[in-house]
C-alpha positions in Angstrom: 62.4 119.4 63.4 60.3 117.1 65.8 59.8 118.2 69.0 58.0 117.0 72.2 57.2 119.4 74.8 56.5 118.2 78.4 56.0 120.5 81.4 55.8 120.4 85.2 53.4 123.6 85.2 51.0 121.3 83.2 49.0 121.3 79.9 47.4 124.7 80.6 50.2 126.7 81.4 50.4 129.4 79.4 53.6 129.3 78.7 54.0 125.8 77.1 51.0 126.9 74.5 52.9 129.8 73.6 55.9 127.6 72.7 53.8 125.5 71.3 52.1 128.3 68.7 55.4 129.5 68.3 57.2 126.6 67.2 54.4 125.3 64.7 54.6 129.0 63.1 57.8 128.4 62.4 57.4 125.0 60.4 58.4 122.6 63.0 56.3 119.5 63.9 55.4 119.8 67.7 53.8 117.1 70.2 52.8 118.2 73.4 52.4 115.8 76.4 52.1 117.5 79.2 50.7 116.7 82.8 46.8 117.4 83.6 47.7 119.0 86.5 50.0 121.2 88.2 53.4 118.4 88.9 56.3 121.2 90.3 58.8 119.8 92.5 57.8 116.1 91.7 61.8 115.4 90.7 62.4 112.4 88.5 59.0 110.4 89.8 56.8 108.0 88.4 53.7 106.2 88.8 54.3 102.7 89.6 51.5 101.6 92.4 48.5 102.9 90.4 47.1 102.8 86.8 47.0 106.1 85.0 45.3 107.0 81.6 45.6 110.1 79.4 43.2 112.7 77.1 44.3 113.7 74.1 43.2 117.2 73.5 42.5 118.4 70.1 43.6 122.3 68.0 46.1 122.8 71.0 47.9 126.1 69.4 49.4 123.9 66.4 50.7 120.8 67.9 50.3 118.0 65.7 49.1 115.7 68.9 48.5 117.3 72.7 48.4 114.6 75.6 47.2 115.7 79.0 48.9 112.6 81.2 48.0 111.4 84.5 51.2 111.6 85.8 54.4 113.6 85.8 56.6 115.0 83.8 58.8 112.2 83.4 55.3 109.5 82.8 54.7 112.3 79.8 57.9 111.0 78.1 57.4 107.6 78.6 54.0 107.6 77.3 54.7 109.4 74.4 57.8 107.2 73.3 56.1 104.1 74.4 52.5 104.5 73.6 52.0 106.9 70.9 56.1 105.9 69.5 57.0 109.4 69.0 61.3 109.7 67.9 61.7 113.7 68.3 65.1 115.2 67.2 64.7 117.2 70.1 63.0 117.1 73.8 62.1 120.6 75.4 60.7 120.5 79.1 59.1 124.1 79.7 59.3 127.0 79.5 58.8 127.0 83.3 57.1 129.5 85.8 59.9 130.1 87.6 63.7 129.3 88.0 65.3 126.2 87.9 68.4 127.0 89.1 71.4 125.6 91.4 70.3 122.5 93.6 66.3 123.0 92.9 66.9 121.1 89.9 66.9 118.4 92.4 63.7 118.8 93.3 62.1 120.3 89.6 60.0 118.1 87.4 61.0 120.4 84.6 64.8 119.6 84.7 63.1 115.6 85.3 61.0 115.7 81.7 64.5 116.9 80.2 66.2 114.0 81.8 63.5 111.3 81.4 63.8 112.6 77.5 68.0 111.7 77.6 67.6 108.3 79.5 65.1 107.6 76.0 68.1 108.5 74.2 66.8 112.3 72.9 68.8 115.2 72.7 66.9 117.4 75.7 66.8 120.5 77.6 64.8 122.3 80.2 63.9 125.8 79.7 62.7 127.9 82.4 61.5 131.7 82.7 63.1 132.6 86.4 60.2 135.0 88.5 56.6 133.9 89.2 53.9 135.3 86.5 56.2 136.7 83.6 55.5 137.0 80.2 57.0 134.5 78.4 57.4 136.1 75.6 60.6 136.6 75.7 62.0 133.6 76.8 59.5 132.0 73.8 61.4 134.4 71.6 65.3 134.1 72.8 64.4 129.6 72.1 62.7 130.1 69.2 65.3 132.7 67.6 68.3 130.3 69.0 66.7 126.9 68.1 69.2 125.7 65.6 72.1 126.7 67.6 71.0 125.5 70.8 70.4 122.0 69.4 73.9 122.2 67.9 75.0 122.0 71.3 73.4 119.1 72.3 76.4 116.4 73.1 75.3 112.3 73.7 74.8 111.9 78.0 74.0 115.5 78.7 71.2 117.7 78.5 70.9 121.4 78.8 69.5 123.7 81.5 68.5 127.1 80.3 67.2 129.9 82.8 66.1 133.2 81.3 66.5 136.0 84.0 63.6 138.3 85.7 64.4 141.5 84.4 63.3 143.4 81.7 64.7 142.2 78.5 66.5 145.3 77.3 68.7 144.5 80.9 70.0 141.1 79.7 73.3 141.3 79.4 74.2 138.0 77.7 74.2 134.3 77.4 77.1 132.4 79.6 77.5 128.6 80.0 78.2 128.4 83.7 78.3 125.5 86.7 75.2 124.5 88.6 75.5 126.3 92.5 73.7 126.2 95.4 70.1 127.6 96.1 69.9 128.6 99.3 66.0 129.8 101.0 64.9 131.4 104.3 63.1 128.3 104.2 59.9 128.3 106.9 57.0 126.7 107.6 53.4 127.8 107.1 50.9 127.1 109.4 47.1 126.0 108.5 44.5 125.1 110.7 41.8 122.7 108.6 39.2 120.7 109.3 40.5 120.9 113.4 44.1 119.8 113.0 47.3 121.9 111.9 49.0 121.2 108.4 51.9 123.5 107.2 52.9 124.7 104.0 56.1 125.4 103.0 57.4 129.0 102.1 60.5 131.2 101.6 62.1 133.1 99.3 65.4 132.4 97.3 68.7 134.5 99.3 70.4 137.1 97.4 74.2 137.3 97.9 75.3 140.4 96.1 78.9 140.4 97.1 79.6 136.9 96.1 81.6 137.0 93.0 81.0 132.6 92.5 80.5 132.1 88.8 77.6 129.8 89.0 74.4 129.6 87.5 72.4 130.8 90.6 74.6 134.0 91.2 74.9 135.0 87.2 70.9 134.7 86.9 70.9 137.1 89.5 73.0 139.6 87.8 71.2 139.5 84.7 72.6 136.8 82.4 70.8 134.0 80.5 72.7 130.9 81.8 73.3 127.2 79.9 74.4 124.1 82.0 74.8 121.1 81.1 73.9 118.2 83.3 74.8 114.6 83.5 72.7 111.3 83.8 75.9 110.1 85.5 76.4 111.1 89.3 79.3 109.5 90.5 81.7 111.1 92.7 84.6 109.8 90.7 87.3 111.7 93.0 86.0 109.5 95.7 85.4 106.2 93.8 89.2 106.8 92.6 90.1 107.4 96.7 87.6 104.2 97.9 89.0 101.7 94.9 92.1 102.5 97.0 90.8 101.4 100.1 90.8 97.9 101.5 87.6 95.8 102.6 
């Protein structure tokens, strides 16, 4: 199978060479374009005011061609359907350093490589290893192990979102295909003094609800199960196109 690999945690992240290795190992022909730099949280952006270039990087763990962009996740895409003419069978944005889970794929350049991989017309996913500085190994295996079957699920309009859970391995208890839900943070602001004037950083940590029994993709991470969901290009409200249509001007 061809397969492109993008990235918000960019080309060095550990985690996208591992995939990388592994995949090649197992005979499939991987292309890596990944973002120079660290690109979380940049959503479904491009660079459109400035020119941007790219390095190609050579004996990155396999890969038949590795791209550090200038740019984001979703420029990486571009640039290797556009420029280079790369037609994968498959796109895979990850594995992430962290979770991508309820509305935080709003905001995740990993869940934007998968999409910018659909709108090119590619089967795509986002793959994400929920917990900051985890082995990947794991989540590297469960893909790798799965490949054939995950892309079997791949329908025309919809990509996947698959979160591995932080917990030891041995305390996964199971794969479910489950809704997107809310994340919700004790979000709060950091303050900095630098160079004589205040800037702010933003911190917080994700809120655990342990009595709420809502099957959703947030909630079932938390209780220890690998969760699929599929998302849509297409966001229309159609309950409240149908209710406007009905509506006078």
């Amino acid at each position: 199978m061809k397969i492109l690999l993008t990235n918000d945690d960019g080309i060095s992240s550990p985690n996208i060479k591992l995939l990388a290795k592994r995949l090649s190992e197992n005979g499939h022909h991987v292309f890596v374009f990944a973002p120079h730099t660290q690109k979380s949280a940049c959503s479904q952006s491009l660079t459109v005011h400035q020119a941007f270039g790219y390095t190609e990087t050579k004996d990155y763990f396999g890969a038949e061609c590795a791209v550090a962009v200038e740019g984001t996740p979703s420029d990486c895409i571009k640039i290797a359907v556009h420029i280079f003419k790369i037609v994968p069978d498959l796109v895979v944005s990850g594995p992430n350093e962290g979770s991508n889970l309820g509305t935080d794929i709003l905001y995740s350049g990993t869940v934007a490589g998968a999409m910018q991989g659909l709108i090119c017309g590619f089967p795509s996913l986002a793959l994400s290893q929920c917990g900051r500085n985890v082995d990947p190994e794991y989540c590297v295996e469960f893909f790798c192990r799965n490949i054939e079957k995950i892309f079997s699920l791949s329908v025309k309009g919809s990509m996947l979102n698959i979160n591995i859970p932080h917990c030891d391995p041995k305390e996964i208890k199971g794969v479910r295909f489950t809704k997107m839900g809310i994340s919700e943070y004790n979000d709060a602001y950091m303050e900095i003094e630098e160079n004589g004037r205040k800037i702010y950083r933003l911190t917080g940590e994700l809120l655990r609800h342990e009595d709420d029994a809502e099957e959703c993709n947030v909630k079932l991470s938390q209780r220890g199960y690998i969760t699929i969901t599929p998302l849509m290009l297409d966001r229309t409200d159609y309950h409240k196109l149908d209710e406007l249509n009905k509506t006078e001007w």
